[in-house]
C-alpha positions as CSV (number, residue, x, y, z in Angstrom):
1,X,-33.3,-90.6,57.4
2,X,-30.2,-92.5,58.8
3,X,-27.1,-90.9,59.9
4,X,-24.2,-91.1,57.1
5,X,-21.6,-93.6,59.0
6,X,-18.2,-91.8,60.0
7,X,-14.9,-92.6,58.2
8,X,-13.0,-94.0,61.5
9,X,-9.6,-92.5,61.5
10,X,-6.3,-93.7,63.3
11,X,-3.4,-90.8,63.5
12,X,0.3,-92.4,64.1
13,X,2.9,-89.7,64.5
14,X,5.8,-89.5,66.9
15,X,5.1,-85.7,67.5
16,X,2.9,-85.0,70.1
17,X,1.6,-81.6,68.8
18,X,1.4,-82.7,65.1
19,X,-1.2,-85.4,66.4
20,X,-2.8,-82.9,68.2
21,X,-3.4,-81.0,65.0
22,X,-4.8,-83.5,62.7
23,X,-6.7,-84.1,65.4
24,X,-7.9,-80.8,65.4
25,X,-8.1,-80.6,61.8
26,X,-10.5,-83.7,61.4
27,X,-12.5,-82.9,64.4
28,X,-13.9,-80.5,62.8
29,X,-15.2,-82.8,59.8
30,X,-18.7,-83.9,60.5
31,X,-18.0,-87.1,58.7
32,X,-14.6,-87.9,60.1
33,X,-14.1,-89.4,63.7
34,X,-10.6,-89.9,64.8
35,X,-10.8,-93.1,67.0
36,X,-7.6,-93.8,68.6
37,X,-3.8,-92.1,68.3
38,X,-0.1,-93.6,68.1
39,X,3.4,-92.8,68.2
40,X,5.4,-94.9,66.3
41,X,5.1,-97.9,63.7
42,X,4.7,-100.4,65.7
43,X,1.7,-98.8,67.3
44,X,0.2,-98.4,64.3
45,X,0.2,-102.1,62.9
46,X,-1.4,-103.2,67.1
47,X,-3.9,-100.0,66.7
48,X,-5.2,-101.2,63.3
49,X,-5.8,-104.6,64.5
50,X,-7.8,-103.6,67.6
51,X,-9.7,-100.5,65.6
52,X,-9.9,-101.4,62.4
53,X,-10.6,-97.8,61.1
54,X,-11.3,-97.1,58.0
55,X,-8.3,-94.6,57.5
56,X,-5.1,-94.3,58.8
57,X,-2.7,-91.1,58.7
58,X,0.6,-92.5,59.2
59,X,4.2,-90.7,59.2
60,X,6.9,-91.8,57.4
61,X,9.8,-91.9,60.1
62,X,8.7,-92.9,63.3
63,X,10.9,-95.3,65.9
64,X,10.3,-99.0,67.0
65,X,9.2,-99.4,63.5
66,X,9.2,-97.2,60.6
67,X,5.7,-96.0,58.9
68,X,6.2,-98.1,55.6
69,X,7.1,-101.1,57.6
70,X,3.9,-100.7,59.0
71,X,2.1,-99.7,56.2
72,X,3.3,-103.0,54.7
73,X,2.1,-105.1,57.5
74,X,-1.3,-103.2,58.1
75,X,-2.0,-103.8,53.8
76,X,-1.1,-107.4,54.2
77,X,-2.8,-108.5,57.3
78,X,-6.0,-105.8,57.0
79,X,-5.9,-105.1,53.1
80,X,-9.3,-103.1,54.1
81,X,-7.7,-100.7,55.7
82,X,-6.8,-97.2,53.5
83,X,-3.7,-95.8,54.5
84,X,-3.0,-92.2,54.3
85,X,1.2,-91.3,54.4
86,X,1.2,-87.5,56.6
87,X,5.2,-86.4,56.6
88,X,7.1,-83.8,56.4
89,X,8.8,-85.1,53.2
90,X,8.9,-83.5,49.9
91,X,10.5,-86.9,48.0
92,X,9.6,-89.1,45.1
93,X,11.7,-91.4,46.7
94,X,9.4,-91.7,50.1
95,X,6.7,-91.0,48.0
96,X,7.1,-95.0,45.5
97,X,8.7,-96.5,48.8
98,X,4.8,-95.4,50.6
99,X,2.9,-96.6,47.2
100,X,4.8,-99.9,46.7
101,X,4.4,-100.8,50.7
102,X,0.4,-100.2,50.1
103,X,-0.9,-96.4,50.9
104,X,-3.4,-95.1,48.8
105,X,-2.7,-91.6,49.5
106,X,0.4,-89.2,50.2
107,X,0.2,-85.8,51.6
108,X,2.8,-83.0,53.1
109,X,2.4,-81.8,57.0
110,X,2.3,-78.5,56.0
111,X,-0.7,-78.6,53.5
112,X,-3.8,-76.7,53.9
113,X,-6.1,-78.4,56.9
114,X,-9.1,-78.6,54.0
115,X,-6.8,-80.4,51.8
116,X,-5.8,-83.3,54.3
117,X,-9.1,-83.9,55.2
118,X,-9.6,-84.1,51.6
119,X,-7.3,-86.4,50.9
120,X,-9.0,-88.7,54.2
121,X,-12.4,-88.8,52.3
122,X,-10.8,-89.3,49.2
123,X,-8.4,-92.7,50.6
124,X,-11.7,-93.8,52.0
125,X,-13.6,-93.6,48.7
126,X,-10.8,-95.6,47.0
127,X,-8.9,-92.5,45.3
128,X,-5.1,-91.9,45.2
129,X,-4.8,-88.3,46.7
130,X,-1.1,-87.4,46.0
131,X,0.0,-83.6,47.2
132,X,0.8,-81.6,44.4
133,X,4.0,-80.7,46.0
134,X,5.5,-84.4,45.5
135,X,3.4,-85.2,42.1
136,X,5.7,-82.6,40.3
137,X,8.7,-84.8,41.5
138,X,7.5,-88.0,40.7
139,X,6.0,-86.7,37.1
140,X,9.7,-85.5,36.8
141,X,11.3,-88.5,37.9
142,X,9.0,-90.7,34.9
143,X,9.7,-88.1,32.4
144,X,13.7,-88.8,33.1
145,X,13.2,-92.2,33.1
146,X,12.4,-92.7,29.7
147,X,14.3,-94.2,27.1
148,X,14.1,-90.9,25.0
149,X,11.3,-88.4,23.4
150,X,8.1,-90.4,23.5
151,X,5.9,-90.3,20.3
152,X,2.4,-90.0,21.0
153,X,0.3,-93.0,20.8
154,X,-2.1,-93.1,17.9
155,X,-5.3,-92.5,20.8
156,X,-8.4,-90.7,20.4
157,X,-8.9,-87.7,23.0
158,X,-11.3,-85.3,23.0
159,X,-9.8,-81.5,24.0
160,X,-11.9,-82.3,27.2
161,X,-10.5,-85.3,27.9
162,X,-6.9,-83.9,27.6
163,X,-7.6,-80.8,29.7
164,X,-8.7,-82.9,32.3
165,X,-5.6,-85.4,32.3
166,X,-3.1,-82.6,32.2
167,X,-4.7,-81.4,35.4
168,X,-4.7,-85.2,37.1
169,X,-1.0,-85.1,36.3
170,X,-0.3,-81.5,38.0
171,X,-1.6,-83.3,41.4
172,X,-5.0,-81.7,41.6
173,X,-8.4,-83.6,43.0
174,X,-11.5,-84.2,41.2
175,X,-12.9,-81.4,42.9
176,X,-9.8,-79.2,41.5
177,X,-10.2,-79.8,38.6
178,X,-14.2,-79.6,38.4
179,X,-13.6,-75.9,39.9
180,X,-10.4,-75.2,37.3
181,X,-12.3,-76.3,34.7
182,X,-16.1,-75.0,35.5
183,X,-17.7,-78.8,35.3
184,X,-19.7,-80.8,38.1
185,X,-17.5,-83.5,39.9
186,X,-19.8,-86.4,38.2
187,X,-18.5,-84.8,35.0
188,X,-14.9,-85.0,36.2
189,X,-15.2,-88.7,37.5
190,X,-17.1,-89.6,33.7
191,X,-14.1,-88.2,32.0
192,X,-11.7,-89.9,34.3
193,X,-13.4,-93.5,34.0
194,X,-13.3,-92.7,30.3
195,X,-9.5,-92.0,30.4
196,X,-8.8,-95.2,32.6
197,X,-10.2,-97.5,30.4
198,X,-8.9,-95.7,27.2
199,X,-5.0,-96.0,28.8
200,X,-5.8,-99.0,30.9
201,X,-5.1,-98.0,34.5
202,X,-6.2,-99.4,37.3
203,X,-6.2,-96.0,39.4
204,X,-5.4,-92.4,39.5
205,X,-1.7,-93.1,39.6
206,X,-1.5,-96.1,36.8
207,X,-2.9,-93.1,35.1
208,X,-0.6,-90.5,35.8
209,X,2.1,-92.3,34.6
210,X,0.9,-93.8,31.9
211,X,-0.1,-90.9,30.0
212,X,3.8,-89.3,30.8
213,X,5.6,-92.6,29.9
214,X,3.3,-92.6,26.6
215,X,3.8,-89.2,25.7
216,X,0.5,-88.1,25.8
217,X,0.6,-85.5,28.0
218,X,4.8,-83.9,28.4
């Protein structure tokens, strides 16, 4: 039987010890293999040209060049590339700067170790892992967006359906929400595929936000 290919992994952060324990972190993933390190933005976009990893963790504020600078010059010169924001910041505002430069995930420094290397095998399989901690500000920031009290859209859910999208908007994973709500993960994913083409999102996000700014789930 051949060996499952690694996710290749780049970690850019201008702290020394918080590369270090990413490092540590991932290193102890069978499937992960962190392939090179950097310290600021500029590193970052030079490191993805000469790696190109399948993953990269990149901080927000870094100097020479900030992360979402690079994170929009990585996505438009190696759109292959998934990028993964790591900071320290607990903002909506970071958070849609991050999403509109191109990273397909956003996690906090401070999260469990099993959760970031979550999120890296999630980014790689072309989910939008966003930490719980952030979602609740950016589910609060659409809610106060709108116009006034949404009506609900005349759309056919089953109870399943809407257990499952309440949980996607609280932040959690597939595999959250498989354990909150006692299914397999293939169950989870059907249910989500189902949803997406019922609200017509093109990811985990599109979703998210669509089903607040409709009213379906307040």
């Amino acid at each position: 039987m051949a060996a499952t290919r690694s996710i290749d992994v780049v970690i850019v952060d201008d702290e020394k010890f918080v590369r270090g324990a990413l490092r540590t972190y991932l290193s102890q993933a069978p499937d992960v293999a962190v392939v090179a390190e950097g310290a600021n933005g500029a590193e970052a976009v030079s490191l993805a040209h000469e790696h190109q990893p399948d993953v990269m963790l990149i901080d927000i504020q870094m100097p020479v060049m900030d992360g979402i600078a690079a994170i929009r010059r990585i996505v438009a010169e190696l759109p292959d590339i998934r990028i993964l924001v790591v900071t320290g910041h607990i903002s909506d505002v970071y958070l849609k700067a991050a999403l509109i430069a191109g990273a397909s995930g956003y996690v906090v420094k401070d999260a469990e170790p099993e959760r970031i290397v979550a999120a890296v095998r999630q980014v790689n399989a072309g989910d939008c892992p966003i930490d719980p901690a952030v979602t609740h500000l950016l589910v609060a920031d659409v809610r106060n967006s709108l116009p006034g009290k949404s009506q609900r859209p005349d759309m056919e859910l089953s109870d399943r359906e809407e257990e499952v999208l309440r949980l996607l908007c609280e932040g959690l994973s597939n595999t959250e929400i498989a354990s909150a709500l006692f299914l397999s993960e293939s169950t989870v994913k059907y249910h989500l595929v189902r949803l997406g083409r019922k609200f017509q999102a093109r990811d985990r996000l599109q979703l998210v936000i669509t089903a607040l700014r409709t009213g379906v789930i307040v």
